[in-house]
Steps between C-alpha positions, in 0.01 A plus 500: 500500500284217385597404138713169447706544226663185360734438240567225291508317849777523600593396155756745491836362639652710724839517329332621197396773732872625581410362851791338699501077483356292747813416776550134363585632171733798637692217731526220207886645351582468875309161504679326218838696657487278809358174299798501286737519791367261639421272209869582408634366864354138479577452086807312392798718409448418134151638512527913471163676567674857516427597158163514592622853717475671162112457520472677797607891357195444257262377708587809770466732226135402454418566906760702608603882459853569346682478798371184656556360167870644497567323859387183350734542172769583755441152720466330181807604426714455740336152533674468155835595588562344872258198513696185492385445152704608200217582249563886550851495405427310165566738147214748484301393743521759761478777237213369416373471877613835542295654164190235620461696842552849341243481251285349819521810656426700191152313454462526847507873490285531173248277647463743826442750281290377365278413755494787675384645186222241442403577837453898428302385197290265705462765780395750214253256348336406781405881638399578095255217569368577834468842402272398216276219766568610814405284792144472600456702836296255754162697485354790304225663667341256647560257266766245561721327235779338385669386191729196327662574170732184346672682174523179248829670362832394720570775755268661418291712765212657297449413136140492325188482779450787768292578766468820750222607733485851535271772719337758381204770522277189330587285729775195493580335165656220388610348171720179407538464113687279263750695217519377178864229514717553724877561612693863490275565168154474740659763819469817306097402474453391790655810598270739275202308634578536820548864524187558275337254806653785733351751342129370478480443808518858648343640176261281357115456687444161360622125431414513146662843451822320665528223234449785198790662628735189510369380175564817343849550637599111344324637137734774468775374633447185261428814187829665594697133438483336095332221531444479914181356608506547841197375730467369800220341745368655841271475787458833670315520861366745674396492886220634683571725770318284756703167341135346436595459102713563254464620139631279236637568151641197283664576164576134376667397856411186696260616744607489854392254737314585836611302788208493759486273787772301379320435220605622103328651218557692181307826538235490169614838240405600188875547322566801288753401221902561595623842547709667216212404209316822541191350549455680813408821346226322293318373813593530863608147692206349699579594867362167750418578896612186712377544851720403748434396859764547815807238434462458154826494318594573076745391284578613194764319271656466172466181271855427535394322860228333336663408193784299705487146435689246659700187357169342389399776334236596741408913531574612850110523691503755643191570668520115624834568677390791683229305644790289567708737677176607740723540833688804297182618324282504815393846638776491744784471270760732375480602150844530439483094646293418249650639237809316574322160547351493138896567384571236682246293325489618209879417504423138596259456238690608248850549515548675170307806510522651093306747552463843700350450839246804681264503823355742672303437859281717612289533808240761535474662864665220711418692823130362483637133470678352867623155530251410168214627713295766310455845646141592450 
């Protein structure tokens, strides 16, 4: 598969994923076990460290399943009652050493719990998500392609841009749009789009007939919701069998850029207005026919790459940094590679990302392109 899909970076901590803690945490009870020991050997008699013991039951609770935690209460313990110190035998406080490791274990097992059950949830929420964006298969046809999609909500894995390239009697089609907000409230449109997307592209015989059917599924969607006002913006593309050009339809998207010879340049459209307005059935989009020419490379994208700005305020260019990252975007590179690299980037640039983050690559009949050398 060739789609990089990111979350919040990395954002996510992994204990807030019910995933285990790194080592170093999981061996800091036994850690501050042997340090107070040890601290507890070279202090004057007067000095007693050994109430700090009682921390330890706690702090295993928050690593440690309940029986781990239970051994530790037990050491604790007995630490208590035979270590040369008295402090265990004082009024009350071994009773309440005893009820201090007990409830340990208690939290211990609750928090086990839950995290397994966090885990199922996760698990769930993840394959709800890939079902509804799958992964981008390497090539379509002959058409190659891969995908990055950065969700701006935390852990989230799809939220409000799509893509998808699909085959069909008509040829290969792609489309990368931008949903109205995003977040949970943005998957089920993304959703309907895409499987109205689906459905053009084995039924319908052109690109403007396409965008008529995804801007009429957002208009009744939006009339079946008080109040809703969905739209979104899309570029749909459409490849010659022989990979010579493609057929482009912009509804209020970015255009995407052609990378050619290492160079960079926004393909020239005529934009239709958003989808979900109903304008389509007034007047069919204005379909554009880029040639293209062995090696040559799109990339369609979303504005929440471009809209990125960095500490200075600065919006994230682009088009400039792919000229900067040639060695990934020459002929030879992997499209998945490149993909990855403007992450990367775009990560540097700006490390806050507020916004919902889409690619798509695509490279028309790479067979006719070896080691950047056309194929003629």
């Amino acid at each position: 598969m060739s789609s990089v899909r990111a979350r919040r970076g990395d954002e996510v901590p992994k204990w807030l994923r019910g995933e285990k803690p790194a080592l170093w945490l999981r061996l800091l009870p036994l850690a501050v076990l042997v340090l107070l020991a040890l601290a507890d050997r070279i202090t004057p008699a007067d000095v007693e460290l050994s109430y700090y013991l009682a921390a330890l039951p706690p702090l295993a609770a928050l690593l440690y399943g309940p029986v781990i935690t239970a051994l530790m209460g037990v050491a604790v313990t007995l630490s208590a009652v035979h270590g040369g110190e008295d402090w265990g035998h004082r009024d009350g406080v071994l009773l309440s050493l005893v009820l201090l490791c007990a409830t340990s274990v208690v939290v211990s097992w609750t928090r086990v719990r839950r995290d397994a059950r966090l885990v199922t949830v996760g698990t769930a929420a993840e394959v709800a998500q890939f079902a509804v964006l799958p992964p981008l298969p390497a090539s379509v046809g002959r058409v190659h392609c891969a995908g990055l999609y950065r969700a701006a909500e935390l852990g989230a894995l799809v939220s409000g841009d799509l893509y998808d390239v699909r085959g069909g009697p008509h040829g290969v089609r792609a489309v990368l749009a931008d949903v109205e907000g995003h977040g949970p409230g943005a998957v089920a449109t993304v959703s309907a789009l895409l499987g109205a997307f689906r459905e053009a592209a084995l039924d319908d015989a052109d690109l403007p007939a396409v965008a008529a059917r995804l801007d009429r599924r957002l208009v009744v969607d939006s009339a079946a919701v008080e109040h809703a006002e969905l739209f979104a913006t899309a570029v749909l593309m459409e490849f010659a069998e022989d990979g010579r050009s493609v057929r482009v339809v912009s509804c209020g998207h970015p255009p995407p850029l052609l990378l050619r010879d290492a160079r960079v340049t926004e393909m020239r459209l005529d934009p239709a207005p958003p989808l979900g307005l109903g304008l389509t059935g007034i007047g069919p989009p204005a379909v554009t026919v880029v040639p293209l020419e062995p090696c040559d490379r799109i990339l369609a994208h979303t504005d929440g790459i471009t809209e990125a700005r960095n500490g200075a305020g600065e919006f994230y260019p682009l088009a400039e940094r792919l000229q900067a990252l040639a060695p990934a975007a020459g002929a030879t590179g992997d499209l998945a590679d490149l993909a990855e690299a403007v992450q990367r980037d775009l990560v540097r640039f700006a490390a806050r990302v507020e916004d919902d983050v889409a690619l798509l690559l695509l490279e028309p009949d790479p067979e006719n392109c070896e080691d950047g050398v056309p194929v003629l």
